[in-house]
C-alpha positions in Angstrom: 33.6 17.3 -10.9 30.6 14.9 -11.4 28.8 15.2 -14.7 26.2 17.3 -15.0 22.8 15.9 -14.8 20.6 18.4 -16.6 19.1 19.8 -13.5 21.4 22.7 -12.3 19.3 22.0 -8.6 20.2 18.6 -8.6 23.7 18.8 -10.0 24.3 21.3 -6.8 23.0 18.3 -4.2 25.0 15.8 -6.2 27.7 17.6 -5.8 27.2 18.5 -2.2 26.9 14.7 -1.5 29.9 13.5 -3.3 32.2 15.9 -1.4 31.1 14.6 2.1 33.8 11.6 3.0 31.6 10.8 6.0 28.4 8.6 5.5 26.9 10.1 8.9 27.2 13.5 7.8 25.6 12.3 4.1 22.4 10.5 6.2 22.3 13.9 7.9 21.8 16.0 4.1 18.9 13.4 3.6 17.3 13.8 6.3 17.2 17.4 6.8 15.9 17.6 3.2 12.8 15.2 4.8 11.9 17.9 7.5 11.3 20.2 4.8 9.1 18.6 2.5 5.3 19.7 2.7 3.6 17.2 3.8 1.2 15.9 1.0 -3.0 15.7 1.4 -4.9 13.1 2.1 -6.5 12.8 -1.6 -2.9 12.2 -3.6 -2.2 8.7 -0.6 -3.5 6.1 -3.1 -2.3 3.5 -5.8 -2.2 6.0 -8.5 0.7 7.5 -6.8 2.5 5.2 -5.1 6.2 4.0 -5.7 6.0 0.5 -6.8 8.5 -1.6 -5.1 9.5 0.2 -1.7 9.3 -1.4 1.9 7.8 2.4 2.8 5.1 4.0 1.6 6.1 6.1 -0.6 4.1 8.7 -2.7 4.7 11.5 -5.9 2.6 13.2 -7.7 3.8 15.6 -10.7 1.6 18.7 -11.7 2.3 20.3 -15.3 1.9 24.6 -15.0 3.1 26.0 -18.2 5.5 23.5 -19.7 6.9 23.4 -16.4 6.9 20.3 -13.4 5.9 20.9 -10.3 6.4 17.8 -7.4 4.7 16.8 -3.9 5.5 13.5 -2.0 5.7 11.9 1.1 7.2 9.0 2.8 6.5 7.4 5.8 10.0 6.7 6.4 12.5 9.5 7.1 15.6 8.2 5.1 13.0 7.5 1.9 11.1 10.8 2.3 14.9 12.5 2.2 15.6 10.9 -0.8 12.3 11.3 -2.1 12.9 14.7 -1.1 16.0 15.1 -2.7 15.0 14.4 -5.9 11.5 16.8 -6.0 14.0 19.2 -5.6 16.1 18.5 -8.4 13.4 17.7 -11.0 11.4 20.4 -9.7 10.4 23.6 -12.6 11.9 20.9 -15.2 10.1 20.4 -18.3 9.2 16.9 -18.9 11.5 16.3 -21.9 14.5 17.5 -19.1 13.0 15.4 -16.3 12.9 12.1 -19.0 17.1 12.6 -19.4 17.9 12.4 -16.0 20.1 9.5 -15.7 19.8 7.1 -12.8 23.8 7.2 -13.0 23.6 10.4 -10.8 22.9 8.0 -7.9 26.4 6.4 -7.5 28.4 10.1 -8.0 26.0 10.9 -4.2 28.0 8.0 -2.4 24.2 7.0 -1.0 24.5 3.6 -2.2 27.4 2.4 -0.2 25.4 3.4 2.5 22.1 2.5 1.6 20.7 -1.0 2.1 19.7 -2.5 -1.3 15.8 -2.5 -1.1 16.4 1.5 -0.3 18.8 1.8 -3.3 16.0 0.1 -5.7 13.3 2.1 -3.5 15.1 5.6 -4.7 15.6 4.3 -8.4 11.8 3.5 -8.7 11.0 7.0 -6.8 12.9 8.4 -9.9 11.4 5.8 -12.3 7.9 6.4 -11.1 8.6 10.2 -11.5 9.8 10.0 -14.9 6.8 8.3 -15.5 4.1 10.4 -14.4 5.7 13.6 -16.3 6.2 11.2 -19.5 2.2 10.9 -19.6 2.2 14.7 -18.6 3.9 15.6 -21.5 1.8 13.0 -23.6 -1.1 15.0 -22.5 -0.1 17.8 -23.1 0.8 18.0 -26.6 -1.8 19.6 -28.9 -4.2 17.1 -31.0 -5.1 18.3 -34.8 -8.8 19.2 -34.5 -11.6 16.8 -35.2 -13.4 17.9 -38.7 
């Protein structure tokens, strides 16, 4: 059993990952998750969105609906847009306090890293990062000022 990671979504792909023995069939989970990503407009591909630190392009953007985050990205490589994938859907309908406890531990119960190159490992820990981020300033935002008198 891995520990949980505060996202019931996520704790189900963790899971899924770490009982796969064989790296192909892990590559394979990652990259189906790509194919179903929504592919994300023209207007969110800028700096304001992109993952710092990737060899692909890599973009997030978070949207807060009623306490609640909501995720769209893209990639343009396959392997980053299924990890980039993979973790929309686990922080996805969080609220921003549960999407800032996520712990990047997570990562090593997948088994991804053995099989990821380096840059990709640090590319999928400043997906998360930039993530975290972006629904930090959300929650910022979002929480009521006293009134000007």
């Amino acid at each position: 059993m891995v520990a949980p990671t505060g996202s019931p979504a996520l704790d189900q792909m963790v899971e899924r990952l770490a009982g796969t023995a064989d790296p192909k069939r892990r590559y394979e989970y990652v990259l189906w998750l790509a194919k179903k990503l929504e592919p994300l407009p023209a207007e969110f591909r800028h700096e304001a969105f992109q993952v710092k630190g990737c060899v692909s392009q890599v973009f997030v953007v978070a949207e807060l609906v009623d306490g609640k985050l909501h995720w769209r990205g893209d990639s343009d490589a396959a392997i980053t847009k299924g990890l980039l994938a993979l973790l929309i859907a686990g922080l996805e309908g969080l609220t921003p306090e549960q999407a800032l406890r996520i712990d990047p531990a997570f990562v090593a119960a997948t088994g991804l890293q053995a099989s990821l190159t380096p840059s990709r490992a640090n590319g999928f820990l400043n997906i998360l990062r930039l993530m975290q981020s972006q629904a930090q300033a959300l929650a910022a935002s979002a929480e009521p000022r006293p009134a000007d008198f």
